[in-house]
N, C-alpha and C positions, 0 to 999 in steps of 0.2 A: 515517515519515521524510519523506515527502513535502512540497513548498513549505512549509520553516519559513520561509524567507526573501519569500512574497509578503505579508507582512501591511504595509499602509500604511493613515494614517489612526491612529486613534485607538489609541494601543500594546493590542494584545492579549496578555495575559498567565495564565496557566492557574491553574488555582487550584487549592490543596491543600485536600481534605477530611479532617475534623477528628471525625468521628464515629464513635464505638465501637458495633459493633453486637453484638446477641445472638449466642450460639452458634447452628449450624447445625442447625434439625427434627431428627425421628426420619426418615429416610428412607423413604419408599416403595417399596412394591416395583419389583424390578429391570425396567428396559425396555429393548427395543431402542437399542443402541449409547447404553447407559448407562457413562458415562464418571467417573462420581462417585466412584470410588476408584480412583488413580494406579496401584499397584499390580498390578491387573488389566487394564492395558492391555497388547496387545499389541505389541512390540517391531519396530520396525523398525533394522535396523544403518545408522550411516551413518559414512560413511570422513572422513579426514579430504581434503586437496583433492586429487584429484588429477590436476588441470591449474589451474594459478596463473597470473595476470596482472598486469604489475605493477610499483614499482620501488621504493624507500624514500629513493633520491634521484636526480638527474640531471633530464634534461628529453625532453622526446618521448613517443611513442605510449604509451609503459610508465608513465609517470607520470599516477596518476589524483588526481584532486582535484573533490569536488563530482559523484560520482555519483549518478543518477536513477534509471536504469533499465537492463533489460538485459534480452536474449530470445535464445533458440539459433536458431540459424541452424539453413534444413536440414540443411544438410552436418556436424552437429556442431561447427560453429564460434560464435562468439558477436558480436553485436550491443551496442556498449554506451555508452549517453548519458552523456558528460560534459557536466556542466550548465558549468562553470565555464570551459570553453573554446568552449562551443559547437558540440563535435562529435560526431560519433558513428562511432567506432573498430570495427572490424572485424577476428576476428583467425580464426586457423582451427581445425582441433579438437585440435592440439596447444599451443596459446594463443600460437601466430605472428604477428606482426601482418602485417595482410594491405592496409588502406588505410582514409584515413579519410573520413568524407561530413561535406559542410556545413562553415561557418567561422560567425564573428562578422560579423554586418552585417545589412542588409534590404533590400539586393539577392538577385536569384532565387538560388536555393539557397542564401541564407543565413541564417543564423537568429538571433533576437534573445536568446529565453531558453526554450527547447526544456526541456521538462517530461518527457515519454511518448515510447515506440515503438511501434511493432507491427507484426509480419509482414502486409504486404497482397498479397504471391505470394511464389512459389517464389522468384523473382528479384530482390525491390524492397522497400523498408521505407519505413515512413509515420511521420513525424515531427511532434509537436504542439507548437507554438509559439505559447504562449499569448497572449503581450504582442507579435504582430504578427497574432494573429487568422488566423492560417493554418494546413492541414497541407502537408510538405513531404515529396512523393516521389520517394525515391532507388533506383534501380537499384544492386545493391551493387558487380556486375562492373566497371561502368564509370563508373559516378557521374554518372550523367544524372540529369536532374531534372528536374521542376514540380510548381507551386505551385497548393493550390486553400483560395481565402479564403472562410471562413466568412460566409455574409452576416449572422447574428446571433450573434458571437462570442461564447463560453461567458465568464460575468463570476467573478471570485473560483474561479477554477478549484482543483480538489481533486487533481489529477494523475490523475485516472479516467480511460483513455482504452481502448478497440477498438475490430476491426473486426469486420462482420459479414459472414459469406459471403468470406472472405479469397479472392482467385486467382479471382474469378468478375465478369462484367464488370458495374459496379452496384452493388460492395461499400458497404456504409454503414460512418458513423461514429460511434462512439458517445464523448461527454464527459460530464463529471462537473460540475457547475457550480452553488456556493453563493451564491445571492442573498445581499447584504447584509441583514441580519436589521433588522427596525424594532422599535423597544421604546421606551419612556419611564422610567419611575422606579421601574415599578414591583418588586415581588417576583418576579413571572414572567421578570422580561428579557424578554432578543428572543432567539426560535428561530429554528434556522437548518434549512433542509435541502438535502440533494443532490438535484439535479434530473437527471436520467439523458435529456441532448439525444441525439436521432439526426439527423445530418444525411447527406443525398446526396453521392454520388461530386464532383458539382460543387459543394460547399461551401452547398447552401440546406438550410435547417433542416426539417425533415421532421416531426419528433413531441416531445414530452417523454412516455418510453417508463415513467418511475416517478419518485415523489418519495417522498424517503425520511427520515427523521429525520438532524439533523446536531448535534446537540447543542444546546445553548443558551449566552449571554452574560449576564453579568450588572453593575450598574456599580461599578468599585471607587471612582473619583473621576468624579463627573459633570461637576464643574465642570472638570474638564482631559481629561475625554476618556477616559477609562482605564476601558477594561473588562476583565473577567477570564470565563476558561473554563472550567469544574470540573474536576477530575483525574478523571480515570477515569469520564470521560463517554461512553457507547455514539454510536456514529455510521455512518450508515447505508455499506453494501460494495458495490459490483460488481465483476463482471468476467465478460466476453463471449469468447467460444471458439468458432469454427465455429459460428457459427448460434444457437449456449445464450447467455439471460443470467444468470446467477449474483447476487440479492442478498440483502441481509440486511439488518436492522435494527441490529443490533448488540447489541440489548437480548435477544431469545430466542434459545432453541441450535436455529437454523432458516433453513435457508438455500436458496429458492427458486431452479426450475431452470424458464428457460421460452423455449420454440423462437420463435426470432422470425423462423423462414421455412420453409418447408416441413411438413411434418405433423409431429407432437411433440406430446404434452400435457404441462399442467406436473405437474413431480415436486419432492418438499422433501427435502433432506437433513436428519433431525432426530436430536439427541442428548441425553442427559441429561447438564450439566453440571456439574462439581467444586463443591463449593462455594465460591461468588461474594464472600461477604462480605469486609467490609475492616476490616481488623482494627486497632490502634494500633500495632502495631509494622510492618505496612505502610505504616501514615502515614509511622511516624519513618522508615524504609530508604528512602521516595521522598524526602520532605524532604531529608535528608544527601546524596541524589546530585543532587538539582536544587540546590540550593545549592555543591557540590561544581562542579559545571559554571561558577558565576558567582564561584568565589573568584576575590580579587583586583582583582573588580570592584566598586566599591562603589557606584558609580549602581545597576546592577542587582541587586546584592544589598537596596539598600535597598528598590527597587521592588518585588520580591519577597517580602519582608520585609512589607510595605504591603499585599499581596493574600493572605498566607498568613492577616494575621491578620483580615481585614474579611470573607471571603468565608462563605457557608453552607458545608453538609455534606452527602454522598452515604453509601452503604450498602451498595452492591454493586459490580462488576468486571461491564464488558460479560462479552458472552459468548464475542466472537471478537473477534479483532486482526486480523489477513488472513485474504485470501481468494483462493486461488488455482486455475481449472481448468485439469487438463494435456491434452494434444493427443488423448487417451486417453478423454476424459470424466468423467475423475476427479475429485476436488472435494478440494483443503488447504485447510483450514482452522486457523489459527495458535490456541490458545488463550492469550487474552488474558493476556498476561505480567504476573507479580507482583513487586514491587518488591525481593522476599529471593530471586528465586530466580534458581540461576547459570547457566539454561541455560533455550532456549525450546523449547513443544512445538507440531507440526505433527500434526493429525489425517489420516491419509488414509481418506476414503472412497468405496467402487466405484461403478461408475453407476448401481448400484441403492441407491445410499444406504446400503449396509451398512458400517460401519465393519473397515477392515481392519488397520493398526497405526498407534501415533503414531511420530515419529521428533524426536528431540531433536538441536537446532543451539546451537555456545555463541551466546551473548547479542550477541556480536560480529559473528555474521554472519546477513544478512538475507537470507532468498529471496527470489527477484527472477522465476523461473520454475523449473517443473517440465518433462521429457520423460524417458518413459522412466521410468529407473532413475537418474537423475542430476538434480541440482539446482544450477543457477544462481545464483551470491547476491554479494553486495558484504561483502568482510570489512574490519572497522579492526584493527589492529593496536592496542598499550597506547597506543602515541604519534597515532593515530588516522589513520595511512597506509591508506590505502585501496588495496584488492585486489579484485581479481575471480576466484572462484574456482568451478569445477565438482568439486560431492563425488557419491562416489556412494552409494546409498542399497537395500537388500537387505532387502524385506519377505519376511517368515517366509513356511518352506516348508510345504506342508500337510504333516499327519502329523509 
């Protein structure tokens, strides 16, 4: 869900693959936190909300529009970026609203187009503001602030953002940052990848920690500029927690765990996945809901319409969609959603990598963070009113 709204420059547009592939092998034998048939996964319950945030009309705190992100507070309360007002709401753990940080502008403490959050103490929350090249931190209790700018501002930002060593004096910063891709005519296009920046407490750029695969471009109209994306392209993951970095390629069911301070050796969370391929009645279910999104429109429909049919063909479904660690050292992992299916699965696995249940969210609502036994997410409603809601979540007991 992240920045559909920064693309400028030459219209990027995604493109639909068109190719039937073979049935799926004979299977191999079974391995650790082999996941290849739905059936044998483990069950996790999850409730439906219960604490809601939120309004379906009026105007104020309750009213969300153009959600980003969202993080629990310690206290059981929630943190939550409204990209569309530019602020970032604060409510407590019964969904009270409690006060809000930051406004519209690019004076101190204010923000221009605030992408990310992240807990950086018990006390204070750190705000990424991409298009003024700064992060912004707010104390929640009283709303004090300052500013620390980036001296080589992350370009073409992907909404990747943490901290490292949160609450300790020194924390670093880690973004996500996709270089404009360079290509000519050819077949190949231009690749893109994620660059995983670490910058210092005082905003100077420190390392480039991993570069990761970010998909590739290819040209639908050269001579106006129009490129397209593949559908169901893998694209490289992070996410940082207490000291771990968490990534992934997005192409294998492998998702790297590496201590970026203090003693730790790296560990991989690995699993055997469902099978990946993509089949023609998956083309047709994406086709009818991405065109279903541009009814009515018929500039965009036609655009559409232009790239559905010029672009090549793919074969396979990454292997993950998100990627999430909770405060715990746990690792969710989202399995990459299919275009027929009416509900999405979250993998949880222990800190030793062993797979312990999936837990299934409708389609509608999106995790935002894990703690605990409870999950944080943004819901749209049919008319696509946006909510924030905490469910909570009951992995199987042993025996």
């Amino acid at each position: 869900m992240k920045l559909a709204a920064l693309a400028t420059g030459a219209i990027v547009l995604l493109v639909g693959f068109l190719m039937v592939t073979r049935g799926p092998a004979t299977p191999s034998p079974a391995a650790p936190n082999d996941l290849r048939v739905e059936s044998s996964w483990t069950s996790c319950d999850v409730s439906s909300a219960v604490v809601r945030m939120g309004s379906a009309e009026g105007q104020g705190a309750y009213l969300f529009f153009g959600v980003e992100d969202a993080r629990f507070l310690p206290d059981g309360g929630a943190a939550v970026l409204n990209r569309s007002s530019k602020q970032i709401r604060l409510f407590d753990s019964s969904g009270r609203f409690v006060r809000t940080l930051g406004r519209r502008g690019d004076g101190p403490g204010e923000l221009r187009d605030p992408i990310a959050i992240d807990l950086l103490s018990s006390d204070s929350i750190a705000v990424w503001d991409w298009s003024q090249g700064r992060i912004t931190v707010y104390a929640w209790a009283d709303g004090g602030h300052r500013s620390i700018l980036l001296g080589s501002p992350a370009v073409n930002p992907t909404g990747s953002f943490g901290i490292v060593d949160r609450g300790v004096e020194g924390s670093t910063f880690l973004i996500g940052s996709n270089p404009q891709a360079h290509f000519g005519g050819d077949t190949e296009g231009g690749h893109h990848f994620l660059h995983i920046l670490q910058y210092s407490s005082q905003g100077h750029l420190l390392d480039t920690l991993r570069v990761l695969p970010y998909g590739r471009s290819l040209w639908v109209d050269e001579a106006n500029r129009e490129v397209g994306q593949p559908w169901f392209q893998p694209r490289g993951l992070f996410h940082v927690r207490d000291g771990l970095l968490y990534t992934a390629t997005g192409d294998t069911s492998q998702v790297q765990v590496t201590a970026l301070t203090g003693p730790g050796a790296e560990r991989t969370v690995n699993w055997t996945s469902p099978d990946r391929g993509i089949r023609p009645e998956h083309l047709q279910a994406h086709r009818a809901e991405t065109f279903r999104r541009f009814e009515g429109n018929e500039y965009l429909t036609q655009r559409l319409q232009k790239v559905w049919n010029t672009m090549p063909s793919a074969n396979r479904f990454p292997a993950l969609g998100e990627l999430i660690a909770d405060e715990a050292g746990r690792t969710w992992i989202k399995q990459y959603p299919r275009p027929d299916q009416s509900s999405q699965a979250w993998w949880l696995f222990d800190v030793d990598g062993d797979f312990q249940c999936a837990a299934r969210f409708p389609n509608r609502f999106d995790p935002l963070d894990f703690r605990g036994e409870s999950v944080l997410g943004l819901f749209k409603d049919s008319l696509d009113i946006e909510f924030i809601e905490v469910r909570s979540i009951t992995p199987p007991t042993d025996g």
